[in-house]
C-alpha positions as protocol buffer text, in pm:
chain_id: "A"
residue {
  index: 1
  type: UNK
  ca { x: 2475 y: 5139 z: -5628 }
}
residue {
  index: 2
  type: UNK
  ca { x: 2133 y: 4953 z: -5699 }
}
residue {
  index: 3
  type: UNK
  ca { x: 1975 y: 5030 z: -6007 }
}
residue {
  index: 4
  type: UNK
  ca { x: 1578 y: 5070 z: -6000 }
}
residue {
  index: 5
  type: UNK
  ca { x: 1339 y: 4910 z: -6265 }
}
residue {
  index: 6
  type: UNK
  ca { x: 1210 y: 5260 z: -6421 }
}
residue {
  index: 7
  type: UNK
  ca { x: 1378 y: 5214 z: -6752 }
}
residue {
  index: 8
  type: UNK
  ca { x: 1322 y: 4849 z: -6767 }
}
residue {
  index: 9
  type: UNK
  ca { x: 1031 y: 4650 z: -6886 }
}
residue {
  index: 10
  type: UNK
  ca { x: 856 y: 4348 z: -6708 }
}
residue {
  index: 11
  type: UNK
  ca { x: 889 y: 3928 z: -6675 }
}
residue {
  index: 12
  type: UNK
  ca { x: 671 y: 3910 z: -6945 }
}
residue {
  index: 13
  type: UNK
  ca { x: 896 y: 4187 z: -7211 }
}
residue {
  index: 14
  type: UNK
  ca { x: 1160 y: 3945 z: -7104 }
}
residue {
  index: 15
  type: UNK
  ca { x: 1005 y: 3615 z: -7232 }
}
residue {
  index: 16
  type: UNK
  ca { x: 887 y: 3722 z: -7592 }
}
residue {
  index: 17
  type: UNK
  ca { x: 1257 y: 3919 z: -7567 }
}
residue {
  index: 18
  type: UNK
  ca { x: 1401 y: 3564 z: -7527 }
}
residue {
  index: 19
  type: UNK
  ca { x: 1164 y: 3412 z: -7752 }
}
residue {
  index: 20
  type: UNK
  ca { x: 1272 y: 3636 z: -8032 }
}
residue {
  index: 21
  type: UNK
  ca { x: 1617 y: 3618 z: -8007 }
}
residue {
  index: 22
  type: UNK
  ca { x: 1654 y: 3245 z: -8010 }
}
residue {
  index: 23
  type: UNK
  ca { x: 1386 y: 3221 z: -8309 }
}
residue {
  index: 24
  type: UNK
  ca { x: 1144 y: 3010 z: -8097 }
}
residue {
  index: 25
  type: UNK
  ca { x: 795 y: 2918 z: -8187 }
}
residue {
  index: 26
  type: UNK
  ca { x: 567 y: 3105 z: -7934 }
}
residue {
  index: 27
  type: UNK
  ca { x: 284 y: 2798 z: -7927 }
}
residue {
  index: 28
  type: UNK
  ca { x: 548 y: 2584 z: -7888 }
}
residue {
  index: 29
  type: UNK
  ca { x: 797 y: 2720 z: -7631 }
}
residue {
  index: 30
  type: UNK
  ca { x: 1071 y: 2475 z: -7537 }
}
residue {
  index: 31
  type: UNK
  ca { x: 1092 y: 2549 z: -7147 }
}
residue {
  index: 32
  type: UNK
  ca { x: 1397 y: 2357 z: -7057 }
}
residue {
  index: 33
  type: UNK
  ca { x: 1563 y: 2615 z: -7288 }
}
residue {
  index: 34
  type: UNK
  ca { x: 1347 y: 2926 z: -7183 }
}
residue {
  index: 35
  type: UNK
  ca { x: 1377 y: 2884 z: -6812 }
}
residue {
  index: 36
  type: UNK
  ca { x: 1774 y: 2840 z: -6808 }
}
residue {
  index: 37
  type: UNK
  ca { x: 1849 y: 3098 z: -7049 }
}
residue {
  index: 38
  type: UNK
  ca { x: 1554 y: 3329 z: -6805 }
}
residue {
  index: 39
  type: UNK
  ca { x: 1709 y: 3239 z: -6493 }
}
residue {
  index: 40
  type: UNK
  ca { x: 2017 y: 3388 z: -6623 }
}
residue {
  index: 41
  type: UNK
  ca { x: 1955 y: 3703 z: -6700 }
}
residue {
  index: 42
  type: UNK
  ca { x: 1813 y: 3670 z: -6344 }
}
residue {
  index: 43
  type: UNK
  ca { x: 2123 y: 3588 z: -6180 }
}
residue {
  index: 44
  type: UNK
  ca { x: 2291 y: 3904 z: -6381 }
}
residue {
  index: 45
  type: UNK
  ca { x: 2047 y: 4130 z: -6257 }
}
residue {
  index: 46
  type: UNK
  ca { x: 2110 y: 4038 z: -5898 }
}
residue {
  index: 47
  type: UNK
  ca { x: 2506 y: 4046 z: -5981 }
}
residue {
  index: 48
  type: UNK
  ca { x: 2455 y: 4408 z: -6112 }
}
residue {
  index: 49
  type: UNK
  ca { x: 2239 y: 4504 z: -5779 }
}
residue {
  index: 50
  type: UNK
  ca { x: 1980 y: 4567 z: -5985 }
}
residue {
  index: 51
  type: UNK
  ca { x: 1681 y: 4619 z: -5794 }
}
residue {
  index: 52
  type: UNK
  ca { x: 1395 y: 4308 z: -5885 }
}
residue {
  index: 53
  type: UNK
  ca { x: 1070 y: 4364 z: -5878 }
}
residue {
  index: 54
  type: UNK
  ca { x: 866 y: 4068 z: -5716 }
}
residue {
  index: 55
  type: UNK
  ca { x: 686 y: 4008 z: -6052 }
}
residue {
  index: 56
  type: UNK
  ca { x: 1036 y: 3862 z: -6159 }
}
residue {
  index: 57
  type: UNK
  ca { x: 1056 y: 3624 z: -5927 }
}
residue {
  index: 58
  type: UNK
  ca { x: 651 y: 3481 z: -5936 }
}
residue {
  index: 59
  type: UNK
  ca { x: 783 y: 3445 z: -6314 }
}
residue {
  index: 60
  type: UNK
  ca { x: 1049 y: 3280 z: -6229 }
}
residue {
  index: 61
  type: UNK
  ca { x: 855 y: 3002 z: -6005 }
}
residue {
  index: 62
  type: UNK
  ca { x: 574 y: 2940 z: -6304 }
}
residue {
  index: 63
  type: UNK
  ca { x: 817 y: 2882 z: -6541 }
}
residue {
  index: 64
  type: UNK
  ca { x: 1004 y: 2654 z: -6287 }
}
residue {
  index: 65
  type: UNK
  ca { x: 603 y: 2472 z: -6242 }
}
residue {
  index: 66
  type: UNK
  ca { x: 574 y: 2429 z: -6594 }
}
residue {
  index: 67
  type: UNK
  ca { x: 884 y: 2286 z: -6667 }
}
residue {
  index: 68
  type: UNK
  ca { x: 859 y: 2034 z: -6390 }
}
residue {
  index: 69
  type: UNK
  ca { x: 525 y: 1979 z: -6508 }
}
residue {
  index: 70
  type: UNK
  ca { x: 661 y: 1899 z: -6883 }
}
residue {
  index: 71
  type: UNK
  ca { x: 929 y: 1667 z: -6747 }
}
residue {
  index: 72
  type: UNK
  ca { x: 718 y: 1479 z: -6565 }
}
residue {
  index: 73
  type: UNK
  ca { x: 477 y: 1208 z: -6720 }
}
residue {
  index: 74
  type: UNK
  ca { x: 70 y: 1254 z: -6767 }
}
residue {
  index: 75
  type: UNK
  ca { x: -162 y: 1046 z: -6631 }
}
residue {
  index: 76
  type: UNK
  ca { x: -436 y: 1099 z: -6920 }
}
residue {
  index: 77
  type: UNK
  ca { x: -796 y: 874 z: -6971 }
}
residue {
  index: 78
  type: UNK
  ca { x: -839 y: 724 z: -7324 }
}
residue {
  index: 79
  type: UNK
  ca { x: -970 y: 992 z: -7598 }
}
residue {
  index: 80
  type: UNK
  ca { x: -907 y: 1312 z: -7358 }
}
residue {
  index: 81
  type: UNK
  ca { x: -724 y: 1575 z: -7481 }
}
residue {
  index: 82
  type: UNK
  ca { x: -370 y: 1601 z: -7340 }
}
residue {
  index: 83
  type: UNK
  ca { x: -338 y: 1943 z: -7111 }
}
residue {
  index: 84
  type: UNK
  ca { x: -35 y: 2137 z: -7170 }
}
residue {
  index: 85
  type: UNK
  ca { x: 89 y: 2358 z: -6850 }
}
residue {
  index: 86
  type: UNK
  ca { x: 202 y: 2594 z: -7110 }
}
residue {
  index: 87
  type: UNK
  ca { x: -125 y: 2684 z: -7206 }
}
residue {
  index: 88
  type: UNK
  ca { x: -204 y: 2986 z: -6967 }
}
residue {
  index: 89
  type: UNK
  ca { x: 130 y: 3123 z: -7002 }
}
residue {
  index: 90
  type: UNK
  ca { x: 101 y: 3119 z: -7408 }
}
residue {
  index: 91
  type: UNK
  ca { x: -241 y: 3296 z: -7413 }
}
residue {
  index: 92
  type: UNK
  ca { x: -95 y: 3578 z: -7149 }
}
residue {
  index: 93
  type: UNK
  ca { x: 214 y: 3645 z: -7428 }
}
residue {
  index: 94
  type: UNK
  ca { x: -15 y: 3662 z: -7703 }
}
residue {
  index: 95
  type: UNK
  ca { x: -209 y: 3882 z: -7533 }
}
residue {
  index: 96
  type: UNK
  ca { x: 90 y: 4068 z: -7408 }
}
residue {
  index: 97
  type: UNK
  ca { x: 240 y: 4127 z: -7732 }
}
residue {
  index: 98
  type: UNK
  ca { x: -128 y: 4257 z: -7870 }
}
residue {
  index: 99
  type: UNK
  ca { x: -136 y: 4524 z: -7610 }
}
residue {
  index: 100
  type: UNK
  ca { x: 262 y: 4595 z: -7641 }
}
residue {
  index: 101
  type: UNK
  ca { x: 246 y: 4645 z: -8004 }
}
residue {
  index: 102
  type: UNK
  ca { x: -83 y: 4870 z: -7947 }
}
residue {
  index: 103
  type: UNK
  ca { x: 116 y: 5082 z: -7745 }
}
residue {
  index: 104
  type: UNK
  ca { x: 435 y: 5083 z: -7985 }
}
residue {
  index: 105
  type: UNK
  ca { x: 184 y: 5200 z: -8241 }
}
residue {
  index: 106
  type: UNK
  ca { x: 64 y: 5486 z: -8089 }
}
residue {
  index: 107
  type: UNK
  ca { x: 368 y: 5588 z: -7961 }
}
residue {
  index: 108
  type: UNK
  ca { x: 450 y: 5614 z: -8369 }
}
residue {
  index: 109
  type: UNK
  ca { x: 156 y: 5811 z: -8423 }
}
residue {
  index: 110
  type: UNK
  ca { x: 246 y: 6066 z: -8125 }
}
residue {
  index: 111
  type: UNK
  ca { x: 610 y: 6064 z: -8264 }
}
residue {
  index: 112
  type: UNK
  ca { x: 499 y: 6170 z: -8642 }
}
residue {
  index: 113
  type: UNK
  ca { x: 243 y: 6393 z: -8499 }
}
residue {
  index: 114
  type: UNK
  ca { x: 571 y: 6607 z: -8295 }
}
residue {
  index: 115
  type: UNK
  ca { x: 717 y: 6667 z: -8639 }
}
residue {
  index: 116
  type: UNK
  ca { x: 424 y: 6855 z: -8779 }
}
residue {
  index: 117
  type: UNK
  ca { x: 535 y: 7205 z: -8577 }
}
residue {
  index: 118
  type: UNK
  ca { x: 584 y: 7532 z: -8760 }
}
residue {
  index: 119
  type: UNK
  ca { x: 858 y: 7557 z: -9022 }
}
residue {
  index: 120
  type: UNK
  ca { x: 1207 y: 7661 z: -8889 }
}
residue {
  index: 121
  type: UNK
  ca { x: 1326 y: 7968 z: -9061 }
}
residue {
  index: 122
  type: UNK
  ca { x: 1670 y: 7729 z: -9199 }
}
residue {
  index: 123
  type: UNK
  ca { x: 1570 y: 7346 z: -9260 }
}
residue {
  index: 124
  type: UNK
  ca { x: 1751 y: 7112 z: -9031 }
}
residue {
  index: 125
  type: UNK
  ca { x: 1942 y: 6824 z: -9125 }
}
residue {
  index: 126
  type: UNK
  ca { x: 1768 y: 6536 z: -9209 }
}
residue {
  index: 127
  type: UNK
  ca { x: 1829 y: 6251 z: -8917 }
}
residue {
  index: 128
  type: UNK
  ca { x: 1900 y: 5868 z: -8930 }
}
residue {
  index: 129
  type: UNK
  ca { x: 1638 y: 5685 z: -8736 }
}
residue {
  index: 130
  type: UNK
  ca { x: 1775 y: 5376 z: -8524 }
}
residue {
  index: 131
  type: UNK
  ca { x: 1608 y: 5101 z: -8319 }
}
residue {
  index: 132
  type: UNK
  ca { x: 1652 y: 5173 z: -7917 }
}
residue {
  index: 133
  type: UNK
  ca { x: 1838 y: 4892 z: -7747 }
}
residue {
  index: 134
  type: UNK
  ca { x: 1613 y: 4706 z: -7480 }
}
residue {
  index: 135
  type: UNK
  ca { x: 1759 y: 4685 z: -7140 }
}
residue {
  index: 136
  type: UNK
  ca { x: 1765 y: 4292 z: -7248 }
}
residue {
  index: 137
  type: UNK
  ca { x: 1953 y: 4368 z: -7529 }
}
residue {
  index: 138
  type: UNK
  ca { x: 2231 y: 4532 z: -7289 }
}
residue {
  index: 139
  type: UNK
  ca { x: 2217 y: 4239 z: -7047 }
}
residue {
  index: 140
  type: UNK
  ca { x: 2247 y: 4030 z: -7365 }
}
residue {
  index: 141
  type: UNK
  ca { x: 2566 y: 4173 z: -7454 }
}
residue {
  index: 142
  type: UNK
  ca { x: 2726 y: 4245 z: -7102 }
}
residue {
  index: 143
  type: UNK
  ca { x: 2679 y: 3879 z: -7051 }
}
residue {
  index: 144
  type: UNK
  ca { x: 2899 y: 3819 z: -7339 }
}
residue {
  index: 145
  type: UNK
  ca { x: 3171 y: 4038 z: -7236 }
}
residue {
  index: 146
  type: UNK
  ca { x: 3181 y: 3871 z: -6922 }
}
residue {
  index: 147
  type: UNK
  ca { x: 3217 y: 3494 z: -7096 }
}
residue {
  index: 148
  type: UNK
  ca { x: 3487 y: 3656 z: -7294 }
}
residue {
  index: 149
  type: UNK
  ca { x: 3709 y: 3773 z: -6944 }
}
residue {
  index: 150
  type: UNK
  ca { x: 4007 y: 3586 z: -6993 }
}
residue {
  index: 151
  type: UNK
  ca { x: 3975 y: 3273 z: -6684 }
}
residue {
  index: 152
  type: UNK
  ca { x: 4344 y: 3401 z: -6558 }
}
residue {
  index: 153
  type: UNK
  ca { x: 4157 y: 3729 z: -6456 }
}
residue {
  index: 154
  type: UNK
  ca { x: 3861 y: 3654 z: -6416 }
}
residue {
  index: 155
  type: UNK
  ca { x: 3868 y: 3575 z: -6023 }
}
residue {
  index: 156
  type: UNK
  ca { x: 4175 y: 3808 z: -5986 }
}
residue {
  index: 157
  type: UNK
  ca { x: 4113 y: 4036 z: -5665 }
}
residue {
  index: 158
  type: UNK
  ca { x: 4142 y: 4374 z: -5757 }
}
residue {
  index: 159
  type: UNK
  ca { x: 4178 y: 4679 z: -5606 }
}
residue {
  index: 160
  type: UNK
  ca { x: 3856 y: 4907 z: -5635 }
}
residue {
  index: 161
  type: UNK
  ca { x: 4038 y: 5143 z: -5914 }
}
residue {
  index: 162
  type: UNK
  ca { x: 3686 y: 5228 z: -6063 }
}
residue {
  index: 163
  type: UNK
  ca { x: 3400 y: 5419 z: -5927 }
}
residue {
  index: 164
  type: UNK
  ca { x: 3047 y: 5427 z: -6128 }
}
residue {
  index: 165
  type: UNK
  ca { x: 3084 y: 5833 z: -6113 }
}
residue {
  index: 166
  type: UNK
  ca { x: 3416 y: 5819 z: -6283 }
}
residue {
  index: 167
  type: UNK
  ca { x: 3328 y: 5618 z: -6542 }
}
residue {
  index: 168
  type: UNK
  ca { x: 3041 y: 5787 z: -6625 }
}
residue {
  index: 169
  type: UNK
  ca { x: 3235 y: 6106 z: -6620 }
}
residue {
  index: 170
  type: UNK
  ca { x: 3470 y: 5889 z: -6838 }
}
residue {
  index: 171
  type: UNK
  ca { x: 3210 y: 5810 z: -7118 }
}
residue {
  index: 172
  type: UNK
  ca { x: 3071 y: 6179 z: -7113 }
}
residue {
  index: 173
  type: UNK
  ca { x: 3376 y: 6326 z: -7210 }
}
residue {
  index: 174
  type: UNK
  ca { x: 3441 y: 6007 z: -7473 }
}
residue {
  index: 175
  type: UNK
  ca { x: 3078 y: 6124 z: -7611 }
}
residue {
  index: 176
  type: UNK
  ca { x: 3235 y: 6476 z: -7691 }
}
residue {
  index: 177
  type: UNK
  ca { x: 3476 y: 6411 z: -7935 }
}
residue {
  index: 178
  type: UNK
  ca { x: 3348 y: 6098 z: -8085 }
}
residue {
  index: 179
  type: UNK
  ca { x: 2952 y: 6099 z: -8200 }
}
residue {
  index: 180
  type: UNK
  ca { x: 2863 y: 5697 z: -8108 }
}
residue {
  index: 181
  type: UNK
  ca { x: 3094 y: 5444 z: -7947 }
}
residue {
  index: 182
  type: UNK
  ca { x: 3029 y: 5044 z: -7966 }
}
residue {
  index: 183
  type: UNK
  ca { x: 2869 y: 4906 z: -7630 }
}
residue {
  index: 184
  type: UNK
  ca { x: 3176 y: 4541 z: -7741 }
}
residue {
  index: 185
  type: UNK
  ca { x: 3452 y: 4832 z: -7769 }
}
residue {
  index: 186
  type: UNK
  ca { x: 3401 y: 4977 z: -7446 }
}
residue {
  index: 187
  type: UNK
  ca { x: 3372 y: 4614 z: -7261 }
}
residue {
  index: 188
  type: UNK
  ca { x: 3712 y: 4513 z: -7493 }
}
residue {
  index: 189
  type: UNK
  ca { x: 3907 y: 4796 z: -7382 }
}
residue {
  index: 190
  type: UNK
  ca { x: 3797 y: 4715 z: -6995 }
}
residue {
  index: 191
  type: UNK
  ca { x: 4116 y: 4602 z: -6771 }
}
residue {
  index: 192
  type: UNK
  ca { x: 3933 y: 4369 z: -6606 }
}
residue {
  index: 193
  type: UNK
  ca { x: 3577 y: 4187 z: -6503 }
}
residue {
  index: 194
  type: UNK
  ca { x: 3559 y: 4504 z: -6218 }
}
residue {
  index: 195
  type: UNK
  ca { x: 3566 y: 4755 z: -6507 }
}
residue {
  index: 196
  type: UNK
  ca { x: 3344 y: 4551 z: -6699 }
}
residue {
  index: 197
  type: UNK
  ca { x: 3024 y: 4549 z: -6398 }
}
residue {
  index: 198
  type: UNK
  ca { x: 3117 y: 4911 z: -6386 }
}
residue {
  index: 199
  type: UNK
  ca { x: 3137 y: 5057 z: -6737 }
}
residue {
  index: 200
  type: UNK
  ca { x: 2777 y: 4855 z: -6730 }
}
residue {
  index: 201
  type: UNK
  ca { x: 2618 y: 5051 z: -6448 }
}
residue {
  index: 202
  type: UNK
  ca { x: 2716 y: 5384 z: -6551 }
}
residue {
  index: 203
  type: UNK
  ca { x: 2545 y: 5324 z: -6900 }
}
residue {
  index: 204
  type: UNK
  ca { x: 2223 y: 5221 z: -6727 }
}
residue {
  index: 205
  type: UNK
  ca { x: 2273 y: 5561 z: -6491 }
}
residue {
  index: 206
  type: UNK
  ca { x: 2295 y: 5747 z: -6830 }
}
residue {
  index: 207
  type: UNK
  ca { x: 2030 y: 5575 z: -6997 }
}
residue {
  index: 208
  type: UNK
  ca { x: 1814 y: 5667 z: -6660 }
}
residue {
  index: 209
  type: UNK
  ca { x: 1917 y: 6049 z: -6660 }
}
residue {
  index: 210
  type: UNK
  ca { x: 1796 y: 6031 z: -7055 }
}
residue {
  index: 211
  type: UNK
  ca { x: 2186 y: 6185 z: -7141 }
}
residue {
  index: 212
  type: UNK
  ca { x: 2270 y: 5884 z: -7334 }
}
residue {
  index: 213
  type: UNK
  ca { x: 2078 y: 5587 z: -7560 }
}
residue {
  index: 214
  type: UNK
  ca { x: 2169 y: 5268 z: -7623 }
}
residue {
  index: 215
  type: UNK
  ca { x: 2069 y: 5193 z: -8026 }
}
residue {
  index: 216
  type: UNK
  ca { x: 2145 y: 4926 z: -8275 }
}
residue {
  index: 217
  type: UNK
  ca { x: 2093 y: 4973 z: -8638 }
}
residue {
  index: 218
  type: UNK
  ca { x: 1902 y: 4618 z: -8724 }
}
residue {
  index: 219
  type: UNK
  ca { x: 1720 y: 4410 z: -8468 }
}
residue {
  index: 220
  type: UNK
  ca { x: 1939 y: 4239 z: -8252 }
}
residue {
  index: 221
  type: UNK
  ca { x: 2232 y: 4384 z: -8356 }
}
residue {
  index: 222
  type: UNK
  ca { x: 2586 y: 4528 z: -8227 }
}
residue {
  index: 223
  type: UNK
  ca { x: 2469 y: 4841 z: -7975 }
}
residue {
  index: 224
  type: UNK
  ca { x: 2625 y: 5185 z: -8033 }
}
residue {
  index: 225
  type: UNK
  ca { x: 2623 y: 5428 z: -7737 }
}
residue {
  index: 226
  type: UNK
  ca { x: 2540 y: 5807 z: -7817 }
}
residue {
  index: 227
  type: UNK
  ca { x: 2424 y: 6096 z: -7687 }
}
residue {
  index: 228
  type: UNK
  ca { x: 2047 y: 6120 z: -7697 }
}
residue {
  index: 229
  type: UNK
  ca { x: 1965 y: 6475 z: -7791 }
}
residue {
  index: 230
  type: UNK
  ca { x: 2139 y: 6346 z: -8169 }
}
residue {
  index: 231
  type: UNK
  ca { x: 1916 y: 6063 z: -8252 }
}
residue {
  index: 232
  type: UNK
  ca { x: 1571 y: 5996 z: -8350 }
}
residue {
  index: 233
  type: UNK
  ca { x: 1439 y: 5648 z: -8263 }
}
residue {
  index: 234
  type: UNK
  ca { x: 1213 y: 5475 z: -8453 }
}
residue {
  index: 235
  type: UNK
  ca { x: 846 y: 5382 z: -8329 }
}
């Protein structure tokens, strides 16, 4: 089952996502550090099937440039200014992150101008507003599920017991009687690394079809699964 990029964001919503998370200094990005931790979440997407676009992988080959670039000594005349290869790539997330928060700001604006509609003859309820989960965010923490398989299992060959469709039959019906489920309580429960991958997939097949979303309730925090028609994200 391969998994195309139209709920995911680009190379580029990937850096800054690692940059973040790790609390790094954007002018001053340590690439030994940003490069593993990048390739990575590369190496999970092609685990998962999920289908790369080619951007990922020209992204993958400047970073690898820079860093050899970094590692290696400079050959530099007296009184010139040292060149850093990170240079280009700083100015293009800068610029990036202008444009991205542009966008998140009118997408506010659009989502405060939907709640100005005619008044419902009996007031609704009043809803929470969460933060959506990136698909980085859910790579994040499948990742850590996986590191957490106990080694004794981990390479065990299993018997294909679980089917994407099932599962995602299996979380529908979950979603029914409870309002939210934890994203760490679902991979906990998992038999094994097989249920794991698949419990994974048929999230990011719900999260497609727009029947579930993926929220946390601080920035960076523990995801919660629910059905999307009862939330309200914020902008």
């Amino acid at each position: 089952m391969k998994i195309r990029l139209d709920i995911f964001e680009g190379p580029l919503d990937l850096l800054i996502y690692l940059i973040k998370k790790s609390h790094l200094n954007i002018h001053d990005i340590p690439m030994v550090l940003v490069v593993d931790q990048y390739l990575q979440f590369l190496e999970l997407m092609k685990m998962l099937d999920i289908n790369l676009a080619s951007e990922y992988l020209v992204m993958a080959a400047t970073l690898i440039s820079i860093k050899s670039k970094m590692l290696l000594p400079q050959e530099k005349k007296e009184d010139e200014p040292e060149d850093d290869p990170r240079e280009e790539l700083i100015k293009r997330l800068l610029e990036y992150e202008k444009f991205k928060e542009a966008a998140d700001f009118l997408k506010g604006k659009e989502r405060e101008r939907l709640k100005y509609v005619a008044r419902p003859s009996a007031e609704l309820p009043k809803k929470e507003v969460y933060l959506e989960a990136s698909i980085f965010d859910l790579i994040n923490a499948f990742k850590t599920a996986l590191k957490e398989v106990p080694r004794d299992i981990f390479f065990e060959v299993i018997k294909d017991e679980f089917t994407v469709e099932d599962k995602i039959h299996d979380l529908l019906h979950v979603l029914l009687i409870k309002e939210k489920i934890a994203l760490a309580d679902l991979f906990i429960s998992a038999k094994n690394k097989l249920e794991i991958v698949v419990t994974f997939l048929a999230i990011l097949e719900l999260i497609k079809l727009r029947e579930i979303i993926a929220y946390q309730e601080e920035l960076f925090g523990s995801i919660l699964i629910a059905r999307r028609e009862s939330m309200v994200m914020q902008p």
